[in-house]
LUMPAVEX-624777 format. One line per 2 residues: number of its first residue (from 1); their letters; for each residue x, y, z of C-alpha. Coordinates in steps of 0.25 Angstrom, whole numbers, plus 5000, padded with zeros to 4 digits. Example, Ala and Ser with C-alpha at 12.3 -4.5 7.8 and 13.67 -1.06 7.14 Angstrom:
1	AS	5049,4982,5031; 5055,4996,5029 $
END
This chain:
1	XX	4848,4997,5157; 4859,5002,5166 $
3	XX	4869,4992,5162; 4867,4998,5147 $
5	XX	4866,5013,5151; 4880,5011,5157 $
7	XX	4886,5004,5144; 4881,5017,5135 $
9	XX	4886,5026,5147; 4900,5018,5147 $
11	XX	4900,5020,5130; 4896,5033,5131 $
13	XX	4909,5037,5139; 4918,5030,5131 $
15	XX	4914,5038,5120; 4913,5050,5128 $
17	XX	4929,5047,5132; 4934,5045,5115 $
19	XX	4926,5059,5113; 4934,5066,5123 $
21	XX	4947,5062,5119; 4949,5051,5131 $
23	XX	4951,5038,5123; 4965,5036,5118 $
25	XX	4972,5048,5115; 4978,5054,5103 $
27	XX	4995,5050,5100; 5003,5061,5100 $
29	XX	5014,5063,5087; 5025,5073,5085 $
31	XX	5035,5073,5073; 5042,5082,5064 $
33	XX	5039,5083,5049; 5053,5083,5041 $
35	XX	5055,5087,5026; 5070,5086,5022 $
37	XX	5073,5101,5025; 5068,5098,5041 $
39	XX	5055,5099,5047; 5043,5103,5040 $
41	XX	5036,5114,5046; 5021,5115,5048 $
43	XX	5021,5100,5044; 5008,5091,5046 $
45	XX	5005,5076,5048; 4993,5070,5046 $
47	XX	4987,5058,5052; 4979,5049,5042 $
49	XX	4969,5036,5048; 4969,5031,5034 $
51	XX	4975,5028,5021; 4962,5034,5013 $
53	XX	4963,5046,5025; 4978,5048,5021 $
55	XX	4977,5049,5006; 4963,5059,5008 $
57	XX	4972,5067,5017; 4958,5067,5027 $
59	XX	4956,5061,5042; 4971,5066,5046 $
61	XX	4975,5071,5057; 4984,5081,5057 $
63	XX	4997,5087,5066; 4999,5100,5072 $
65	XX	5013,5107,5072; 5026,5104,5084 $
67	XX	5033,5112,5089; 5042,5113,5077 $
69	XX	5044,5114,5064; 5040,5101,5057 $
71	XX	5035,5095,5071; 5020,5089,5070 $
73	XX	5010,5085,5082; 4999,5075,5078 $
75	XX	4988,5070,5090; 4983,5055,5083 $
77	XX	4972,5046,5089; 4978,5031,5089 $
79	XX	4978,5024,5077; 4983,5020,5062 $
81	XX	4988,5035,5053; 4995,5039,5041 $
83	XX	5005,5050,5045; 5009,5059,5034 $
85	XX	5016,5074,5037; 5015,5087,5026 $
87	XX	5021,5098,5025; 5028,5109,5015 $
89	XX	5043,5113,5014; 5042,5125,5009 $
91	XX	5032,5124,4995; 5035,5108,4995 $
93	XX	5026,5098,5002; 5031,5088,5009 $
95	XX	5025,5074,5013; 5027,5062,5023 $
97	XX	5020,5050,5026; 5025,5041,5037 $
99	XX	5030,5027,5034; 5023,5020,5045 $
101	XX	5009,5025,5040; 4999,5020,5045 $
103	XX	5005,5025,5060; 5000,5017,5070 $
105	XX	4997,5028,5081; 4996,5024,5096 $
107	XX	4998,5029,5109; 5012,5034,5109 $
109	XX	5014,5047,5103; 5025,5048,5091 $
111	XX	5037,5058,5087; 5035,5055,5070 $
113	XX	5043,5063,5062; 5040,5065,5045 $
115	XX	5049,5065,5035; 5040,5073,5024 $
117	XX	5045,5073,5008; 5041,5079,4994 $
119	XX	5031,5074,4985; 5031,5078,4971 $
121	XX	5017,5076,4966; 5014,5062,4957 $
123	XX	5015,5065,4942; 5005,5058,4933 $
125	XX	5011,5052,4919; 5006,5045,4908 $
127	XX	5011,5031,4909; 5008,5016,4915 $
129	XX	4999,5017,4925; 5008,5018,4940 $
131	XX	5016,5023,4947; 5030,5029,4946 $
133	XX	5039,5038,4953; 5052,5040,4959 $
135	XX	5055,5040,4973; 5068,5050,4980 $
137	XX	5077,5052,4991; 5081,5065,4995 $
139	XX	5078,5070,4981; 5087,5055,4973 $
141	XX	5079,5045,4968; 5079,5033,4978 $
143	XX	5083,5020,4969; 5083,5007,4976 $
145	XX	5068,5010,4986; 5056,5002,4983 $
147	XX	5042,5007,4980; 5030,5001,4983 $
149	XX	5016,5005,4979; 5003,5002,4987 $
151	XX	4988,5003,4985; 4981,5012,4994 $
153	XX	4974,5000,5001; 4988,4997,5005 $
155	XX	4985,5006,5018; 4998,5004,5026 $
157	XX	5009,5007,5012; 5020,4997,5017 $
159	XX	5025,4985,5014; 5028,4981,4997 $
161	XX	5015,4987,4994; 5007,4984,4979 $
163	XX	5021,4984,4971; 5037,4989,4975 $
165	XX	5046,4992,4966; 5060,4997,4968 $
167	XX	5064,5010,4964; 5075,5012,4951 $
169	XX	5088,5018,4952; 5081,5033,4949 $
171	XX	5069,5029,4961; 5058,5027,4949 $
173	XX	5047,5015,4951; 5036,5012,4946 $
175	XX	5022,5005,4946; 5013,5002,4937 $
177	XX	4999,5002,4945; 4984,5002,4943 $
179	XX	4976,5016,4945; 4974,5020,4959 $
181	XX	4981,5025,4971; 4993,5021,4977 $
183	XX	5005,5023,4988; 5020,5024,4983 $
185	XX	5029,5022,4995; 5045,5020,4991 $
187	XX	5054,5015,5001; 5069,5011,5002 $
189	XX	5079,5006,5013; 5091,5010,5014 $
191	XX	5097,4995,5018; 5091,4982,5011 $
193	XX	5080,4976,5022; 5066,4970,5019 $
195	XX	5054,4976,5016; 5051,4978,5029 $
197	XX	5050,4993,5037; 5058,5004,5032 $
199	XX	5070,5007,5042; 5078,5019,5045 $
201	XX	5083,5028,5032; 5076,5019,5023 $
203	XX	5066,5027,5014; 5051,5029,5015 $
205	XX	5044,5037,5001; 5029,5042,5002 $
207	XX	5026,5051,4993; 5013,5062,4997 $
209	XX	5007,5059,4982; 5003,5045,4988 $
211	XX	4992,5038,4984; 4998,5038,4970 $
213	XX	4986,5040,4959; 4988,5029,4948 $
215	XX	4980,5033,4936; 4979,5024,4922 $
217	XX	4990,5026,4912; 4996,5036,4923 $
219	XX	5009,5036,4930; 5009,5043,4945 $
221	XX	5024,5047,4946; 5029,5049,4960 $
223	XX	5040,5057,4967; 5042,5050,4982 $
225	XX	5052,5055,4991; 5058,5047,5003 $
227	XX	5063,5049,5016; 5072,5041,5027 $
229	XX	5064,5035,5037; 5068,5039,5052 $
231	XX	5082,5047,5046; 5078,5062,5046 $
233	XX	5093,5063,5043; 5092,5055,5032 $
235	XX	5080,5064,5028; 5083,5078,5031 $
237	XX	5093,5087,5022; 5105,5091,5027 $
239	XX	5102,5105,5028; 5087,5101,5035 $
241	XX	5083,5104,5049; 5082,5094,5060 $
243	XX	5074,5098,5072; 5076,5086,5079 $
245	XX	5078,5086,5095; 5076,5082,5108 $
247	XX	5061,5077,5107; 5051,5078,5118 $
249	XX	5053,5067,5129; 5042,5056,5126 $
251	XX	5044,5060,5110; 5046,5048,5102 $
253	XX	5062,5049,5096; 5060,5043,5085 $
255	XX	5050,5042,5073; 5039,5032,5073 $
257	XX	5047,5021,5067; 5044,5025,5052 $
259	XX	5045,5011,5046; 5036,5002,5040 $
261	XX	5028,4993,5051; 5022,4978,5049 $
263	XX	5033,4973,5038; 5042,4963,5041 $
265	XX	5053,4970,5050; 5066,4970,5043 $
267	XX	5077,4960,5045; 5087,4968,5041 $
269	XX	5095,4957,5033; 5101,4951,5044 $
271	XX	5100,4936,5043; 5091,4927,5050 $
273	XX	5086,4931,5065; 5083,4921,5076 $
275	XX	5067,4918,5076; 5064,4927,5062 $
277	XX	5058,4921,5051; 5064,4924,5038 $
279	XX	5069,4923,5023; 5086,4928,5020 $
281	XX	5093,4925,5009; 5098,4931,4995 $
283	XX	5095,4935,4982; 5103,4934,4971 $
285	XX	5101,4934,4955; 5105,4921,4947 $
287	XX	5120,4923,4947; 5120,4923,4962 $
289	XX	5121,4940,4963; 5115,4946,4973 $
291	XX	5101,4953,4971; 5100,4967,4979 $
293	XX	5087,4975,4983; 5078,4964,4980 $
295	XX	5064,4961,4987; 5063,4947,4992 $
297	XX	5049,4944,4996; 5043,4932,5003 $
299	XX	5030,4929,5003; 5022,4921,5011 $
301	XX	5016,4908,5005; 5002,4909,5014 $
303	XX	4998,4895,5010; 5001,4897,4996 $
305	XX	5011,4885,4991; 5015,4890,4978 $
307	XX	5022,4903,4973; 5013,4910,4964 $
309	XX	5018,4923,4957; 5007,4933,4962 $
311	XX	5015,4932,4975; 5023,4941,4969 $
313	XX	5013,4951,4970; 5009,4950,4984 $
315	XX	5016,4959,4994; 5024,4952,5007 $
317	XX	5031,4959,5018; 5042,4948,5018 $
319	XX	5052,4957,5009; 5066,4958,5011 $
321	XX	5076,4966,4999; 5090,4961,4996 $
323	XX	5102,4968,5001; 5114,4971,4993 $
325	XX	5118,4956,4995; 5106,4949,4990 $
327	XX	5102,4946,5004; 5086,4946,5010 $
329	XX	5082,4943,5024; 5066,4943,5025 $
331	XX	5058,4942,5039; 5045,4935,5040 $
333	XX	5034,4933,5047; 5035,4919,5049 $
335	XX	5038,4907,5043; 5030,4899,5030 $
337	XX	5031,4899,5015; 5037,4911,5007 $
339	XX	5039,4914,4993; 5053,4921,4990 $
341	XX	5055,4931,4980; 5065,4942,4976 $
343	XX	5063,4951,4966; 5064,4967,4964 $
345	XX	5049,4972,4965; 5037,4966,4973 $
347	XX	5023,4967,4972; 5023,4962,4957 $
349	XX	5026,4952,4947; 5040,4951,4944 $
351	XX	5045,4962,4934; 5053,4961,4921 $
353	XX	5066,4962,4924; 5066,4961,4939 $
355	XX	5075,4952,4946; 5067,4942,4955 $
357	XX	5066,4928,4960; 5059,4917,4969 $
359	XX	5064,4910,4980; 5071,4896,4973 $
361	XX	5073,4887,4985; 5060,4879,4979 $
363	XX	5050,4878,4968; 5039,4887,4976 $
365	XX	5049,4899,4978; 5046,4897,4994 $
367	XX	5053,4897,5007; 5049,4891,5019 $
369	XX	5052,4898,5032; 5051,4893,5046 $
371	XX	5045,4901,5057; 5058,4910,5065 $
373	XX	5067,4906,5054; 5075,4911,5043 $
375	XX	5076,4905,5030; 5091,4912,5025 $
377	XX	5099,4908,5012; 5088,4910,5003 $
379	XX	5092,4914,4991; 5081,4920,4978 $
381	XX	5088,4921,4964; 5083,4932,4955 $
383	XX	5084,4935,4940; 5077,4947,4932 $
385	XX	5064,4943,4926; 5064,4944,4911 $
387	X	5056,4953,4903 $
END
């Protein structure tokens, strides 16, 4: 009887001890919510468990003013958020989710600044049931980005996504989708690299109208705007205010790094690297020209012996894009069986009209790499697929 009174004494404590705060403690986050003109005053951010939470606007936790201007503090519990920061310019609202979202939140405390943009609301037209829109950069149309478009049981929004599409020289796409809900999220990098995390000055586009609606014979036209990740240079005006200064002793100088975590670091198209597994090499059209800004994808063969097409709709985070050269350098995991292919969208079956190819070095389309080595010289021919 004693040894079980003193168990139930034992639990009781411990729950005593979370009631009254002494289990772990709350993370302490600072940062400073920017619009293009300078920091945004009486700016919020709000922390969201979920996905469903984020979407509902329900179960956040919100931040209470700095110091300064624009400056936010927010106290978290440890755990998995969606960051997203509001607040008006004047009658204008503005709007920024953080591209790492979900943000791992531990122990250490963060200095994390927003860079927060426009909106326009979505515009509802009859049509082909999708989505379309056009995507800007300091008010021009951003041509050359991809767009990628992903189901709200996506959760994490990275990686290729349900279908990408490059944007057109005026910054349109489109996609033709089933009704539902879904998240548009553009990108582009400013040098060619793989598919990998987004690096300095390349550009990250959320709009706040995500999730899209998608009704029947309906098109949802969307306006995103994009920032420069970690360059407030590059994002403020000219004529903006910058409070940066000396920050606290112990403050964090830097931003979270605001990348895309668990894809394929980038290789940065610098040949083969002692003890990496990888794929280089070049593609070019059938008169032996150079093919610039295509995706070349490899997919693992998991067993499966034969190329079959609906590969083509599966998603792989072994992605590289082709530089002004034709060249491609793709990191892997490790070594085995992959399909090659280069094309101009993934996600879908080929297009009319789009240039693609397979990998010719056999009848399967498949490379064979060994653990720790590079395969280079590879070279994938592309044509335009006839209507």
């Amino acid at each position: 009887m004693f040894h079980w009174f003193r168990i139930v004494t034992l639990i009781a404590c411990f729950l005593t001890s979370l009631w009254t705060g002494q289990a772990l403690a709350d993370t302490f986050i600072e940062g400073i919510v920017f619009s293009t003109k300078g920091p945004i005053a009486d700016a919020v951010v709000h922390a969201y468990p979920d996905v469903a939470s984020l979407f509902n606007k329900k179960n956040g936790i919100s931040s209470r003013p700095g110091e300064k201007p624009g400056q936010f503090k927010l106290s978290l519990p440890p755990g998995n958020y969606y960051l997203v920061a509001e607040g008006m310019v004047g009658d204008t609202a503005m709007f920024s989710y953080h591209g790492i979202n979900p943000i791992s939140i531990t122990d250490q405390s963060h200095w994390m600044p927003f860079f927060a943009l426009e909106t326009p609301p979505v515009r509802f037209e009859p049509g082909t049931t999708g989505i379309s829109g056009t995507v800007y950069y300091k008010g021009a149309a951003l041509a050359g980005g991809t767009v990628s478009v992903y189901p709200l049981s996506d959760k994490q929004f990275r990686g290729m996504g349900l279908f990408t599409n490059s944007l057109d020289e005026d910054g349109r796409f489109y996609f033709d989708l089933e009704p539902g809900y879904y998240v548009v999220i553009a990108r582009k990098r400013q040098q060619y690299s793989t598919m990998g995390p987004l690096g300095p000055k390349d550009l990250f586009c959320y709009p706040a109208t995500n999730p899209i609606p998608v009704e029947e014979d309906v098109i949802s036209d969307i306006h995103i705007n994009c920032y420069p990740r970690n360059d407030l240079e590059g994002f403020l005006d000219k004529d903006a205010i910058d409070p940066r200064g000396r920050k606290q002793e112990g403050r964090r100088t830097a931003s979270l790094q605001d990348t895309e975590i668990n894809l394929v670091p980038d290789p940065g198209l610098q040949g083969p690297r002692t003890g990496v597994t990888g794929i280089s090499g070049r593609v070019l059209d059938l008169e032996g020209n150079p093919q610039a800004g295509l995706y070349v994808a490899a997919y693992p063969a998991n067993g499966n012996l034969l190329f079959q097409m609906h590969i083509l709709r599966l998603m792989t985070k072994f992605i590289a894009k082709t530089d002004d050269n034709g060249r491609f350098s793709i990191m892997l995991d490790g070594g085995g069986m992959y399909y090659l292919v280069a094309r101009e969208i993934l996600g879908q079956a080929p297009d009319s009209l789009e240039r693609y190819g397979l990998f010719e070095g056999n009848a399967n389309h498949s490379i064979e790499v060994a653990p720790g080595e590079q395969e280079e010289a590879v070279t994938i021919f592309v044509d335009r697929i006839m209507p």
